[in-house]
VEXLUMLO-572976 format. One record per residue: residue number from 1; z, x, y of N, C-alpha, C, CB in turn; residue in three letters. Coordinates in pm, 1 decimal. Glycine has a CB too. Layout:
# VEXLUMLO-572976
NUM	Z	X	Y	Z	X	Y	Z	X	Y	Z	X	Y	ala;
...
//
This chain:
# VEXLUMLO-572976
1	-603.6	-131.6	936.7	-526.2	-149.6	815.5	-553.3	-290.5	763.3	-373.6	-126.2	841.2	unk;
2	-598.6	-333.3	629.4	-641.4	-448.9	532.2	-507.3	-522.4	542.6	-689.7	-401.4	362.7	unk;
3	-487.2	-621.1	540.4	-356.2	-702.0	462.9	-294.3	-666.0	329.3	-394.4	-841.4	434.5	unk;
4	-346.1	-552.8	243.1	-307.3	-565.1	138.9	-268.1	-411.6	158.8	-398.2	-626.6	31.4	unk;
5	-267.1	-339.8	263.8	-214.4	-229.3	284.3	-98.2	-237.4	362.6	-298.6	-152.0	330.9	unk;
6	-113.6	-346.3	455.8	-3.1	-339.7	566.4	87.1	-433.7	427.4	-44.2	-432.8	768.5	unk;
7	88.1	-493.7	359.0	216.0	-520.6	274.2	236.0	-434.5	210.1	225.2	-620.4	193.2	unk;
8	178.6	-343.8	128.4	195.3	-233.0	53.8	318.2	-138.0	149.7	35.1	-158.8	29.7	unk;
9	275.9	-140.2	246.4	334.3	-24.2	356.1	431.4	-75.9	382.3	264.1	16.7	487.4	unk;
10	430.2	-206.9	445.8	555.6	-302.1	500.2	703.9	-338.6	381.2	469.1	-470.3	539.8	unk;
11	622.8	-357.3	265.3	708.5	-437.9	167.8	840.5	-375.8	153.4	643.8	-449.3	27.2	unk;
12	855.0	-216.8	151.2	932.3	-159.8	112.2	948.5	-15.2	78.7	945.7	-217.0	48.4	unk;
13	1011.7	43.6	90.0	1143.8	29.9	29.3	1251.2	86.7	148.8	1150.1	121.3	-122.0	unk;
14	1323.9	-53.7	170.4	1422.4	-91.3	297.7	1600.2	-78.3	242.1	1379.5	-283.5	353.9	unk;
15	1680.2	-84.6	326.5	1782.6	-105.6	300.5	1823.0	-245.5	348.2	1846.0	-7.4	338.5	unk;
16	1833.4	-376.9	294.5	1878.9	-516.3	352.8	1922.8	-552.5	282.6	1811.7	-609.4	397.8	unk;
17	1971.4	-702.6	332.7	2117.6	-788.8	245.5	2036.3	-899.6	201.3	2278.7	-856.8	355.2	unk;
18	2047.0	-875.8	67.7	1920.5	-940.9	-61.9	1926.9	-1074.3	-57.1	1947.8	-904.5	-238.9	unk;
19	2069.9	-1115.9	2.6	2098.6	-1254.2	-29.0	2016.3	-1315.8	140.5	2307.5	-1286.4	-62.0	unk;
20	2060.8	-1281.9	202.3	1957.8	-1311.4	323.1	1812.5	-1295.6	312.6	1987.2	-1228.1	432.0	unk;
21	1761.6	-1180.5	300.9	1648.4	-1187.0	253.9	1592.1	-1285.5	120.9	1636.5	-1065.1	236.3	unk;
22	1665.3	-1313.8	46.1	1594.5	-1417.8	-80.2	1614.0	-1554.4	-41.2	1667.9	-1404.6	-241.2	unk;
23	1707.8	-1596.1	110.5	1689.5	-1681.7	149.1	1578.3	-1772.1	220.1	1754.3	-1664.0	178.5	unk;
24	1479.0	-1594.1	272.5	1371.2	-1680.6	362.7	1233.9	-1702.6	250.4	1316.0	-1575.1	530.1	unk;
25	1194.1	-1771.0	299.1	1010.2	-1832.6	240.7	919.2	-1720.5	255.9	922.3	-1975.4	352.1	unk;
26	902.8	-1688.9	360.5	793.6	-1591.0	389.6	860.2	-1473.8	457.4	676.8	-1653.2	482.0	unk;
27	779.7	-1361.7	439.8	781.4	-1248.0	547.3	678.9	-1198.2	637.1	809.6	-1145.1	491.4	unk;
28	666.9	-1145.1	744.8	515.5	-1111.7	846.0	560.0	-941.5	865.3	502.0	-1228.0	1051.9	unk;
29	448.6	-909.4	805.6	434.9	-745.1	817.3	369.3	-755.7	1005.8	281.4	-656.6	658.3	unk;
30	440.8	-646.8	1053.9	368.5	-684.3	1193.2	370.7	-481.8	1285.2	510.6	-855.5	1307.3	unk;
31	318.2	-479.6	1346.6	285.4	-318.3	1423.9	381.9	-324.4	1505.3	135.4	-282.3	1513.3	unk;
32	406.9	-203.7	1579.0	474.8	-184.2	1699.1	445.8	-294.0	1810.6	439.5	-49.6	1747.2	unk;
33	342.0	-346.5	1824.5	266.4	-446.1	1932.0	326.6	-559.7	1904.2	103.7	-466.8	1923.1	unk;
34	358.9	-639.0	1749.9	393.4	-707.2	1768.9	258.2	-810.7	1718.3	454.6	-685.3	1881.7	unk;
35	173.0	-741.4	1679.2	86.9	-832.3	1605.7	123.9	-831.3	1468.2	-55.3	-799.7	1619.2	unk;
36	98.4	-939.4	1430.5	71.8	-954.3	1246.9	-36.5	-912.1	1195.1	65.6	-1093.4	1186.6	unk;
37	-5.0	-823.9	1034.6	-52.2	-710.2	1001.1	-64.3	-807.1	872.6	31.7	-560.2	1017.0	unk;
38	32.7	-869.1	805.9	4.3	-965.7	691.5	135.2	-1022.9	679.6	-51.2	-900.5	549.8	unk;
39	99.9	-1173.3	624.0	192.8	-1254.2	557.8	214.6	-1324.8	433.9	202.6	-1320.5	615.1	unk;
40	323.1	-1295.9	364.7	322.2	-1315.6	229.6	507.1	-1421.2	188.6	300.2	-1123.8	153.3	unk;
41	449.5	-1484.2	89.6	537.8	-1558.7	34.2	616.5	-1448.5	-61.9	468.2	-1684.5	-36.2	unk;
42	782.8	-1479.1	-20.2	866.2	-1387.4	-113.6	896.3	-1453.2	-216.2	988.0	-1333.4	-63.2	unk;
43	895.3	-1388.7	-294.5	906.5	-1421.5	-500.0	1032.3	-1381.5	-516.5	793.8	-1312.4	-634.5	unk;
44	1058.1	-1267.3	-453.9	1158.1	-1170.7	-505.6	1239.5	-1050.8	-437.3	1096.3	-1116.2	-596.0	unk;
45	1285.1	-974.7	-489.1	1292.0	-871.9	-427.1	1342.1	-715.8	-596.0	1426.5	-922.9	-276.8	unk;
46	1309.5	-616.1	-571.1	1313.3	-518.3	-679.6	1440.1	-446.0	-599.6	1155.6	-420.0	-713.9	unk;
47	1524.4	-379.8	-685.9	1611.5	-248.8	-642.8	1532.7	-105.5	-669.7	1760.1	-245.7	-736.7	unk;
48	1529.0	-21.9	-608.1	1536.7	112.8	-579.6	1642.8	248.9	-493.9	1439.0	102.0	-532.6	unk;
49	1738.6	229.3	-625.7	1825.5	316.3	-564.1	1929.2	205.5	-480.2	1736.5	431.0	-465.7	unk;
50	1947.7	250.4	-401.4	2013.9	177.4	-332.1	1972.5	97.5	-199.4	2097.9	247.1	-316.0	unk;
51	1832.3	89.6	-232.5	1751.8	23.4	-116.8	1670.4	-91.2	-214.9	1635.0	148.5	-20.5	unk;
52	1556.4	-189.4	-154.1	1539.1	-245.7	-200.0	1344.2	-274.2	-199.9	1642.2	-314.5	-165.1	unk;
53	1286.8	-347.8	-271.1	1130.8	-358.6	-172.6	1095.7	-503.0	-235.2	974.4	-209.5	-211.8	unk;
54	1032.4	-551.5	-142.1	999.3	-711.3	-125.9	878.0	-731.4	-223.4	953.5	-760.9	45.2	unk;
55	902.5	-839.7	-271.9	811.8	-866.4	-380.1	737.8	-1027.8	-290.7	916.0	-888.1	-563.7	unk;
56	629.2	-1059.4	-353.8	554.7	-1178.9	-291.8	437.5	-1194.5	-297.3	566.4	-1193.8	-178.7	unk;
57	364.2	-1254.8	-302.2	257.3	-1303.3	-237.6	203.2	-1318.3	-106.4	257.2	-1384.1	-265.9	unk;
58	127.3	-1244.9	-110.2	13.6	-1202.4	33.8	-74.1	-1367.9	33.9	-142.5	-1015.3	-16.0	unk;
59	-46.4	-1416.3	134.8	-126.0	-1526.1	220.9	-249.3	-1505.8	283.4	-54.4	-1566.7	324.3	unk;
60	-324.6	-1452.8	219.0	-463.7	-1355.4	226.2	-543.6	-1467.1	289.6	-540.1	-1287.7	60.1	unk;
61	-569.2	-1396.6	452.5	-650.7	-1467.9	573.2	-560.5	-1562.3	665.3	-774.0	-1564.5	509.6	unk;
62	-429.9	-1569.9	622.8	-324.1	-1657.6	727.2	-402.2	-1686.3	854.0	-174.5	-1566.4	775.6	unk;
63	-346.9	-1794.5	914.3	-386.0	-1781.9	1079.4	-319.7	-1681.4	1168.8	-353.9	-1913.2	1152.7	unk;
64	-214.6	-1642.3	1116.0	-87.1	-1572.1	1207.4	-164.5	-1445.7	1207.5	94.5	-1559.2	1133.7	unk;
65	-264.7	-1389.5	1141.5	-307.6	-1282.4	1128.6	-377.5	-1214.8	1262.6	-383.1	-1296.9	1022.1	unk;
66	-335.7	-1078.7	1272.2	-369.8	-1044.8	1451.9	-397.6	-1137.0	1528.6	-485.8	-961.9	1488.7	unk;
67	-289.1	-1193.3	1525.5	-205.1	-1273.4	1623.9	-98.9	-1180.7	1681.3	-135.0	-1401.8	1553.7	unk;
68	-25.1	-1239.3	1776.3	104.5	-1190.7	1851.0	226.3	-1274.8	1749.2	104.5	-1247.7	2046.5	unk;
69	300.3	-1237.4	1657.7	363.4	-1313.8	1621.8	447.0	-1420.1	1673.6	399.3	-1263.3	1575.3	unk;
70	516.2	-1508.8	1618.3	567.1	-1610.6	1689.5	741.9	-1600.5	1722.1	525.0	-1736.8	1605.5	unk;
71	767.3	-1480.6	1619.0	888.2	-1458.9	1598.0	903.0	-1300.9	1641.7	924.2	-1499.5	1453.0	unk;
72	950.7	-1290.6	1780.4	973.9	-1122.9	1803.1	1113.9	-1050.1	1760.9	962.3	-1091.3	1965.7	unk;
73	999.8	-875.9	1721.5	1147.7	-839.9	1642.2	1177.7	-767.3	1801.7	1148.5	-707.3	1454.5	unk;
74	1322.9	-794.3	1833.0	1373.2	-682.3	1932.3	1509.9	-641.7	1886.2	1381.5	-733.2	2090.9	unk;
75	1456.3	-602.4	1738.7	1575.5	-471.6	1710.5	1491.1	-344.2	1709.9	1668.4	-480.5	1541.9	unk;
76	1569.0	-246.4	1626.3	1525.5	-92.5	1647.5	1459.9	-84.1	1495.9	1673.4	37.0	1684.9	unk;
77	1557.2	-139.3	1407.3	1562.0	-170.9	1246.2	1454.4	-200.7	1276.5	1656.5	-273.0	1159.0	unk;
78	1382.6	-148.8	1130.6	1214.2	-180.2	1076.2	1221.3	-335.3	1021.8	1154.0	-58.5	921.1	unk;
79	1404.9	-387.1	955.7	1343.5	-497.9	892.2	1442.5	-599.1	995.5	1359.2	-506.5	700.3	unk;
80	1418.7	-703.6	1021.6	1517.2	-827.8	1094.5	1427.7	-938.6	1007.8	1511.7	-850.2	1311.2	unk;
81	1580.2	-1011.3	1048.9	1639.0	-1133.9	988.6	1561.0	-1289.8	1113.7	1858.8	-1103.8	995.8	unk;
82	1480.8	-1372.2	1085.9	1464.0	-1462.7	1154.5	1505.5	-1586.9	1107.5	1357.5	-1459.0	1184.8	unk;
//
């Protein structure tokens, strides 16, 4: 999967708390493993319904990229809060 698919796929459309989310800088699309899939600067965020999908800028070639991220998710939820 390209970086510009794993955000496509990753970005959205989630159910989260907008104000938390528009608080952070960046987001890391990442696999079950726990590698990073892509990272992008948040701009924004769009409504859909009653869910939401992340708007941003893709950091196209990051270092973090298939890497092990630095920040593990160990919830169940697709999206967490770091």
């Amino acid at each position: 999967m390209s970086e510009g698919e794993a955000w496509e796929a990753g970005r959205g459309v989630w159910k989260f708390n907008a104000d938390r989310v528009l608080s952070q800088d960046e987001v890391q699309i990442i696999n079950t493993e726990g590698i990073v899939l892509a990272v992008a600067r948040i701009t924004g965020i769009s409504k859909c319904g009653s869910r939401y999908a992340l708007l941003g800028e893709v950091l196209w070639g990051d270092g973090r990229v298939g890497h092990v991220t630095g920040s593990p998710h160990l919830s169940r939820n697709p999206v967490t809060y770091i």
